[in-house]
C-alpha positions in Angstrom: 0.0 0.0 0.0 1.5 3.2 -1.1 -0.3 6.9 0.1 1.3 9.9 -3.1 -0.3 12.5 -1.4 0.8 13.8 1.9 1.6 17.5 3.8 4.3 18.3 6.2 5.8 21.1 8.3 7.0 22.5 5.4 3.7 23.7 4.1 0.0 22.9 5.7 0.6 19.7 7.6 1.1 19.2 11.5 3.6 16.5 11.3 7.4 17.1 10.7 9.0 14.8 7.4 10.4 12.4 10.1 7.1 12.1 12.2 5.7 11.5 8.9 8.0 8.8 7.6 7.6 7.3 11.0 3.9 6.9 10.9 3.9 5.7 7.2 6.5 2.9 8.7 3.7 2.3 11.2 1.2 2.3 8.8 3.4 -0.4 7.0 3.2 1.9 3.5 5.9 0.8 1.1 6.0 3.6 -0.7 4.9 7.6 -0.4 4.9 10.7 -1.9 5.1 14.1 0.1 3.7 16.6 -1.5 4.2 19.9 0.3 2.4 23.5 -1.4 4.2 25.4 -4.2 7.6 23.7 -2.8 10.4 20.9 -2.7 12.3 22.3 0.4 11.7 19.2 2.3 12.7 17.1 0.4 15.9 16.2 2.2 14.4 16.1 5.5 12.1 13.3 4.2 14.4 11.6 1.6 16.9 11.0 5.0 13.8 10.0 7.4 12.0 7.1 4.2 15.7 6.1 4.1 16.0 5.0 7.9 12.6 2.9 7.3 13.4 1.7 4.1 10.5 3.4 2.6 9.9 4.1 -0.9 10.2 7.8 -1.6 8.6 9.7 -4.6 9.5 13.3 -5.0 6.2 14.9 -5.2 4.6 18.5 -5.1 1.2 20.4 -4.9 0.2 23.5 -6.8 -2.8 25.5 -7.6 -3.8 26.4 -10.9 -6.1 28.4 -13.3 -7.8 25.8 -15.8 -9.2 27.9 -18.1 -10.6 25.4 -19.9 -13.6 24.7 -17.0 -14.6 28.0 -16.1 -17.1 28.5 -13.2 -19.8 30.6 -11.9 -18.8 32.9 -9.1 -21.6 35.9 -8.5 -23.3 35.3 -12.2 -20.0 36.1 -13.7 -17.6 33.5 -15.8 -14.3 33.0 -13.9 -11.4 30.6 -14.3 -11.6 27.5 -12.2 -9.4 27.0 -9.5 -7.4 23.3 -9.6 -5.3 21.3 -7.6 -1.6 19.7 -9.3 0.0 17.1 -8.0 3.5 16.7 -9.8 5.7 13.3 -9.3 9.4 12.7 -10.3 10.0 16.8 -10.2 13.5 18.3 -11.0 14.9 19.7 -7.8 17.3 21.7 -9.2 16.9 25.5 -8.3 17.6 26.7 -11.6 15.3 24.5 -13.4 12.2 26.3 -15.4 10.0 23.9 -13.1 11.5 24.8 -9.8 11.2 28.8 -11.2 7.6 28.3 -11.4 7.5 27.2 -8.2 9.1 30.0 -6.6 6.7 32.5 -8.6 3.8 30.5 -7.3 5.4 30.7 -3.7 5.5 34.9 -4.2 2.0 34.7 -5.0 0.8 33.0 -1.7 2.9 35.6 0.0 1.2 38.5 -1.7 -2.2 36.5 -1.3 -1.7 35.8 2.9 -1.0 39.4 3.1 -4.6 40.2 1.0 -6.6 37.6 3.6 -4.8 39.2 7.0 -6.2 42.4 5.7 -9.5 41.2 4.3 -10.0 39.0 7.5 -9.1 42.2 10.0 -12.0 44.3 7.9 -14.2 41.6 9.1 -13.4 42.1 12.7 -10.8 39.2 12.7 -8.7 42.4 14.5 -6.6 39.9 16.6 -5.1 37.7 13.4 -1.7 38.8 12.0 0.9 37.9 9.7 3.2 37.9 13.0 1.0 35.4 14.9 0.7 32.9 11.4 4.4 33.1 10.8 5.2 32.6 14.8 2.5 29.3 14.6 4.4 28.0 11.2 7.8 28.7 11.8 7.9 29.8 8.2 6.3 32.7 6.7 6.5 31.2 3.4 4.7 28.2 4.6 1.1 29.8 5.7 -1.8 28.1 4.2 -5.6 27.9 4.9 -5.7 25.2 7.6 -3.1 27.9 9.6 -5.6 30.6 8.8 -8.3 28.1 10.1 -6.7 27.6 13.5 -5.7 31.0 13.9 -9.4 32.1 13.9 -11.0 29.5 16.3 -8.0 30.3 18.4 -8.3 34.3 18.6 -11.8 34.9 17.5 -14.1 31.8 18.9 -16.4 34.7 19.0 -16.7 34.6 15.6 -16.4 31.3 14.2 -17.5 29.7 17.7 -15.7 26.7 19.2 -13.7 24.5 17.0 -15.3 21.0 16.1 -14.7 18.9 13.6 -18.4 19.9 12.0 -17.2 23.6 12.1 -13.8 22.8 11.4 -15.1 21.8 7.6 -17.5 25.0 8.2 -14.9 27.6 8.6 -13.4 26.2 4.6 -17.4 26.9 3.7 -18.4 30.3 5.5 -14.8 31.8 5.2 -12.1 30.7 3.5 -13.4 28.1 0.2 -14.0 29.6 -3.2 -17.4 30.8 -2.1 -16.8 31.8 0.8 -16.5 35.6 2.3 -12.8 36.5 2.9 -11.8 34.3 -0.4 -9.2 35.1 -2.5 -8.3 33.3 -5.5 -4.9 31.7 -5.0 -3.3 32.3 -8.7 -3.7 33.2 -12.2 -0.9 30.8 -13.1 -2.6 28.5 -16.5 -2.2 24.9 -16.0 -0.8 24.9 -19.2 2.5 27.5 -18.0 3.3 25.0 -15.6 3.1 22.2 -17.1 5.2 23.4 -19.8 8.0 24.6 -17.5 8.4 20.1 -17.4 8.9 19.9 -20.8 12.0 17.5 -21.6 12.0 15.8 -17.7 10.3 13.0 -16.4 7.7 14.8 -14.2 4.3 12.9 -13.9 0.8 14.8 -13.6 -1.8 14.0 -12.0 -4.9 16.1 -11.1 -5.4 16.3 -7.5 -8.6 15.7 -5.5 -10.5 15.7 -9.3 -14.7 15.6 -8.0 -13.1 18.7 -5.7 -12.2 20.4 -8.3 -14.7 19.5 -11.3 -18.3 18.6 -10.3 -20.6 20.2 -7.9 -21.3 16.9 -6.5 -20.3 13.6 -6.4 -23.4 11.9 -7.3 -22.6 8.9 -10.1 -24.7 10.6 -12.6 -23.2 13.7 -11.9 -19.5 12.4 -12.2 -20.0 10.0 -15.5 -21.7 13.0 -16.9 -18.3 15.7 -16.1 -15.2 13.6 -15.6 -14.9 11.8 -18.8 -14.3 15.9 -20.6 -12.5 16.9 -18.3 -10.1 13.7 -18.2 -9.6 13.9 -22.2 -9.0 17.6 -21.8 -6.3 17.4 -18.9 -4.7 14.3 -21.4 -4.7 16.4 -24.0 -2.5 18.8 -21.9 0.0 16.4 -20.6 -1.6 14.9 -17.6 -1.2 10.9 -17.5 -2.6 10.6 -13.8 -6.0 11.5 -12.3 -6.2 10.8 -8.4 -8.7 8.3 -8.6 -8.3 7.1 -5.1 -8.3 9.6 -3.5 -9.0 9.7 0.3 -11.7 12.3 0.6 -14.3 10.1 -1.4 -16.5 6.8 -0.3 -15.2 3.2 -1.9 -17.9 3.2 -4.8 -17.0 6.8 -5.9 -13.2 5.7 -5.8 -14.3 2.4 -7.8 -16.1 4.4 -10.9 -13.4 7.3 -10.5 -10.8 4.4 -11.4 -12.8 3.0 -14.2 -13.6 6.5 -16.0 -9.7 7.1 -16.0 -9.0 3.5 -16.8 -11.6 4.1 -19.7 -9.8 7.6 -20.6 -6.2 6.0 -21.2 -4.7 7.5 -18.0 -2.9 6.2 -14.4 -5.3 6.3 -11.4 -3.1 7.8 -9.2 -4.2 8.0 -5.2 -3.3 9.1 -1.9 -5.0 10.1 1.7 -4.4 14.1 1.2 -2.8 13.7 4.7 -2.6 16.9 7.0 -1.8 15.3 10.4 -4.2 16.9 13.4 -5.3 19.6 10.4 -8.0 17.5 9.0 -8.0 15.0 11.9 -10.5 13.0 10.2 -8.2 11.9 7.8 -5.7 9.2 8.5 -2.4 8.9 6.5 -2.7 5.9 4.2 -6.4 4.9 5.0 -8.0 8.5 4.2 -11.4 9.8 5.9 -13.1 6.4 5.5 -10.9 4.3 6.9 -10.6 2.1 4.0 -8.3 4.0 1.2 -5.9 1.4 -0.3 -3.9 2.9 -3.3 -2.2 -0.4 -5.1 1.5 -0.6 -5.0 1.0 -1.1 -8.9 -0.2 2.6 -9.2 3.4 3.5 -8.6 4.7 1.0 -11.4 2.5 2.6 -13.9 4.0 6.1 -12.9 7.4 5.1 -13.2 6.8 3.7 -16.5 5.1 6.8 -17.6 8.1 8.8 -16.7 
């Protein structure tokens, strides 16, 4: 069992690399992925800490995109759509075109985290600063949602109330997801840019969390009717993966997400979209149901692919 979609320290997840190569030894995972926001930086803090388990590591990375291609309704208007990455097999070399899209993309969360503090203070979120995310992260280029999230039920429970794990997912809803009041899109950088920065190495693509992204519910009718587009169209562009098991979704939805991208030509790729005690209803390897089990094959394919 292998897990390609993980978060550390180094960008929105609880767990340091080596807590999280400990607990996929645990786990007894052969084989995972960490795939940290808009950055490689720990890579050698993991690739040292899978080495001492004997764990498989795949260099991985997560990135937010325009896909202009699937446009979406925000206030009656037409606006790009708003898409999870996941990139395997990366160059890690600074000066590569890939790793310079990266650190753009990392310039625009800065600029972006600065927009929310402000946006978030208008709203009487008085108490949240840049000062008191970057003391929580240890890392002002790491701040992300679930550290705005915490920040909030922390220094304004009058606000958002106490934090559950019901308003936990509420605060994504109300506040900080695409349709919610203090949101702010995260980049106007085309798939197509960075995915063209690859061109002439062996990094993979795979769309991340895909019925997230693409359909405005998971319904069968409503995924057989959207996915199979939007799979030919992300082909088309240079993605060979689509996170088919992914560990947000229920066993049947993962079962026809794996036959449509069997059916498109394409790897289904899979992982828990681990946080640590950020999403603590999601468990590393086994996802939020408890019974998420991405083939060891899955990485076979992707090596092939490269």
């Amino acid at each position: 069992m292998i897990d390609l979609h993980t978060h550390s320290t180094f960008s929105d997840g609880s767990d340091t690399p080596a807590e999280l190569a400990e607990k996929a030894h645990e786990r007894g995972l052969s084989a995972i992925s960490l795939t940290d926001h808009d950055s490689t930086a720990s890579n050698d803090e993991i690739t040292r800490a899978t080495a001492r388990y004997g764990i498989e590591l795949v260099p991985g990375v997560e990135v937010s995109l325009r896909d202009n291609e699937f446009p979406m309704q925000r206030g009656g208007q037409s606006v790009p759509r708003n898409v999870h990455v996941l990139a395997y097999f990366l160059p890690l070399e600074a000066s590569h075109p890939l790793q310079q899209q990266l650190a753009a993309l990392r310039h625009d969360r800065d600029v972006r985290n600065l927009q929310l503090v402000a946006l978030l203070q208008e709203k009487g979120f008085e108490h949240l600063t840049l000062d008191y995310l970057t003391q929580m992260t240890g890392n002002v280029h790491s701040i992300g949602r679930p550290h705005f999230a915490r920040a909030m039920f922390k220094l304004h429970p009058d606000i958002v109330g106490e934090r559950t794990d019901a308003s936990w997912n509420r605060i994504f809803i109300d506040w900080l997801g695409n349709t919610g009041r203090a949101y702010i899109p995260k980049t106007s950088m085309p798939i197509e840019q960075f995915v063209g920065a690859a061109k002439g190495s062996s990094t993979v693509f795979s769309i991340a969390h895909p019925l997230v992204n693409y359909v405005s519910d998971d319904t069968n009718a409503t995924v057989e009717a959207t996915m199979p587009r939007v799979m030919a169209s992300l082909r088309e562009r240079g993605f060979k993966g689509v996170e088919a098991y992914y560990g947000g979704t229920n066993a049947p939805t993962r079962s026809l997400m794996v036959k449509l991208t069997r059916d498109a030509g394409m790897i289904p790729t899979g992982g828990s979209d681990y946080h640590g005690h950020y999403k603590e209803d999601v468990a590393l390897g086994i996802g939020r149901s408890g019974d998420l089990a991405v083939p060891d094959e899955v990485l076979l394919e992707l090596k092939a692919a490269r």
